[in-house]
MMTF fields as JSON, N, C-alpha, C and O atoms, coordinates in Angstrom:
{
  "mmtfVersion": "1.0.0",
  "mmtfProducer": "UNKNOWN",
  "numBonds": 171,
  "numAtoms": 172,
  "numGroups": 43,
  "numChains": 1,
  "numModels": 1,
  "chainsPerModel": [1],
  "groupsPerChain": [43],
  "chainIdList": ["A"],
  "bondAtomList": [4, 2, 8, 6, 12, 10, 16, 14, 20, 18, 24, 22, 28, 26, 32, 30, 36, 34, 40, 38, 44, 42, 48, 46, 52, 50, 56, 54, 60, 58, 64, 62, 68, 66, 72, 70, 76, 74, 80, 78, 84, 82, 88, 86, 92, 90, 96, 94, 100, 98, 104, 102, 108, 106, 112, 110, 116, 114, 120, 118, 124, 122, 128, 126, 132, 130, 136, 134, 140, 138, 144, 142, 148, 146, 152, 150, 156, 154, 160, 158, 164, 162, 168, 166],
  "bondOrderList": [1, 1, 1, 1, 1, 1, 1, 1, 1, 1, 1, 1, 1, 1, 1, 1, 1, 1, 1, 1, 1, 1, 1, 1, 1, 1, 1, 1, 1, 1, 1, 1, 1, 1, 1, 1, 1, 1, 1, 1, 1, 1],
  "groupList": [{"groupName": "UNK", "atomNameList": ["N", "CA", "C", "O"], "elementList": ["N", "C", "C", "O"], "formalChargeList": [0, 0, 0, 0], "bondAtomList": [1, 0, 2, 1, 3, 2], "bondOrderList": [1, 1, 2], "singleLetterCode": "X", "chemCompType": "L-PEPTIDE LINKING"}],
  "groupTypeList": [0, 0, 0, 0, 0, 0, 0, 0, 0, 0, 0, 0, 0, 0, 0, 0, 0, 0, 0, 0, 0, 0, 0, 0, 0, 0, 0, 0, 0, 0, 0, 0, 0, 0, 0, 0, 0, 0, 0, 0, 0, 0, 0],
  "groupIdList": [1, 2, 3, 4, 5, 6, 7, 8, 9, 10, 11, 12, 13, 14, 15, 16, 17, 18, 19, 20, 21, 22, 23, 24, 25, 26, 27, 28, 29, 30, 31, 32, 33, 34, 35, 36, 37, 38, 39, 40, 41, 42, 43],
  "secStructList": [7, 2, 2, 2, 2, 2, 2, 2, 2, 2, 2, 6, 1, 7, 2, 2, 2, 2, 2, 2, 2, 2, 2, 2, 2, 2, 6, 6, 2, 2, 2, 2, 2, 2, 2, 1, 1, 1, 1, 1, 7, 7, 7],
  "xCoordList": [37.436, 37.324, 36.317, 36.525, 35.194, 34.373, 34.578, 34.305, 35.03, 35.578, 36.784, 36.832, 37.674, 39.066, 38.049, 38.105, 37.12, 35.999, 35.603, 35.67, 35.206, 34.35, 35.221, 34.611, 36.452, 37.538, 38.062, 38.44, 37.94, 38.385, 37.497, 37.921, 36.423, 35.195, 35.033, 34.513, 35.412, 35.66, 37.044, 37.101, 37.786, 38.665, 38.748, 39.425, 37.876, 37.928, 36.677, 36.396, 35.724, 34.909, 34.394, 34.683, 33.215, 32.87, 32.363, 32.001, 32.501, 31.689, 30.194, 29.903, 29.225, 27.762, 27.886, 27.176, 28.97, 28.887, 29.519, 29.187, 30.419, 30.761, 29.773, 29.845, 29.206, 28.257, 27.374, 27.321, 26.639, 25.581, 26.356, 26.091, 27.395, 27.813, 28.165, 28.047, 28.596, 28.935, 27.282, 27.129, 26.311, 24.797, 24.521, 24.198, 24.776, 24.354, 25.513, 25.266, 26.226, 27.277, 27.015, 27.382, 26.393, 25.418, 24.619, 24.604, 23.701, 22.289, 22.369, 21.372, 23.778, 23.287, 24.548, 24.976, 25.041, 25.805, 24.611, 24.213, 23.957, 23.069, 22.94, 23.179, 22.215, 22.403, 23.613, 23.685, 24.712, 25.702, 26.448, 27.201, 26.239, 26.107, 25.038, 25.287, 24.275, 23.111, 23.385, 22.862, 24.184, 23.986, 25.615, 25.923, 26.365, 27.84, 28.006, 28.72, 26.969, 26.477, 25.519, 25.403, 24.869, 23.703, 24.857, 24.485, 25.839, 26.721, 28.055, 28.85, 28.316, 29.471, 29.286, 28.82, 29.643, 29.608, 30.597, 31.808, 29.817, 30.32, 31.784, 32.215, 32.38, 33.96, 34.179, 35.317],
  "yCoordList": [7.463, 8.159, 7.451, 7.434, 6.843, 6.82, 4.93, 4.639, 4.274, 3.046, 3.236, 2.572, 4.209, 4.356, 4.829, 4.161, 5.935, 6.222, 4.961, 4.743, 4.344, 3.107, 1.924, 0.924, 1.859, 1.431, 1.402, 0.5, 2.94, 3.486, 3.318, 3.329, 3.19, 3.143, 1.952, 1.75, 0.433, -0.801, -0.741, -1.231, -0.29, -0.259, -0.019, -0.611, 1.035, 2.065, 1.657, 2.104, 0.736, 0.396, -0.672, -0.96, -1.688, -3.51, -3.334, -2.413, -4.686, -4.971, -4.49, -3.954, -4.74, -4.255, -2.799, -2.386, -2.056, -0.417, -0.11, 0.879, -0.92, -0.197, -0.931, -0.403, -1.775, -2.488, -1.183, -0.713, -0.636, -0.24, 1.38, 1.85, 1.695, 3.011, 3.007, 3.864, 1.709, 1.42, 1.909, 2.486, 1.11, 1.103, 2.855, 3.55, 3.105, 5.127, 5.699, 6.891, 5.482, 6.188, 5.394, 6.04, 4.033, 3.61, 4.325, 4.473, 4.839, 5.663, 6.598, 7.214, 7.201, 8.995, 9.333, 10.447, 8.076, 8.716, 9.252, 10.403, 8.246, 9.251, 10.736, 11.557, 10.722, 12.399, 13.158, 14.278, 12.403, 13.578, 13.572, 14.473, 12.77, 12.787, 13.205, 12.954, 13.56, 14.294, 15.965, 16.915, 16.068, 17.471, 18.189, 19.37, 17.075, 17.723, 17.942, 18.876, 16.588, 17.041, 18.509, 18.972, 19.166, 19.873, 21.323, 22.437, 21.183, 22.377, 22.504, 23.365, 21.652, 21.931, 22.253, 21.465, 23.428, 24.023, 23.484, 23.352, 23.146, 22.222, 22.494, 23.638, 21.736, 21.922, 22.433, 22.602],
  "zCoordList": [19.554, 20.826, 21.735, 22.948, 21.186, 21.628, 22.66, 23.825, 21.767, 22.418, 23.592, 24.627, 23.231, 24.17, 25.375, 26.408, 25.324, 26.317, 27.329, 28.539, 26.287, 27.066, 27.407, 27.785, 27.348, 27.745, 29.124, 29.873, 29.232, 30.103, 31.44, 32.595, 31.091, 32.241, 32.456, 33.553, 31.47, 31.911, 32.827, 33.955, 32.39, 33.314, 34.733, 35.573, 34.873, 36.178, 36.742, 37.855, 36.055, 37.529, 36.943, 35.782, 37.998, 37.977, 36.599, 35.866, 36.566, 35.029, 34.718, 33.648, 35.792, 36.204, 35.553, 34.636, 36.223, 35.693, 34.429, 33.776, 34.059, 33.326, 31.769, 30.659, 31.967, 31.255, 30.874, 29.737, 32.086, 32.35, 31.168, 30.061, 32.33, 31.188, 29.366, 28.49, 29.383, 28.002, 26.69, 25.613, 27.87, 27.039, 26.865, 25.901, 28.068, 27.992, 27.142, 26.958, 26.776, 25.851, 24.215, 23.233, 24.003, 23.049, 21.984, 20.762, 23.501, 22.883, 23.224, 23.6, 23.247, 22.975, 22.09, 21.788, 21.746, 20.128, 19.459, 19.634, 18.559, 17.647, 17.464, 16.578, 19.308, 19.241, 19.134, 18.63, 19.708, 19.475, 18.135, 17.766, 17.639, 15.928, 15.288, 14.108, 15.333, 14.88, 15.349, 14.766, 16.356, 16.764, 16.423, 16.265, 16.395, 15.57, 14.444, 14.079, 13.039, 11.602, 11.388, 10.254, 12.552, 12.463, 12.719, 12.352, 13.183, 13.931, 13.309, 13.684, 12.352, 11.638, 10.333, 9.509, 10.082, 8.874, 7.785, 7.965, 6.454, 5.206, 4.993, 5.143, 4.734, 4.273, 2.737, 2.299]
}
């Protein structure tokens, strides 16, 4: 998901931005992997 994401934002705007968005969608996986392991209850 997370590449087709950042795909999509190379696509849809200059390299400068979508560079720039690629790095902010980077560093806040962690957190949103840290906060979807913390919120999903064990299988």
């Amino acid at each position: 998901m997370t590449i087709a994401l950042a795909k999509l934002v190379a696509e849809a705007t200059d390299h400068d931005d979508a560079e720039r968005v690629a790095r902010q969608i980077g560093e806040s996986l962690p957190a949103l992997v840290e906060h979807l392991i913390r919120n999903d209850p064990p299988h």
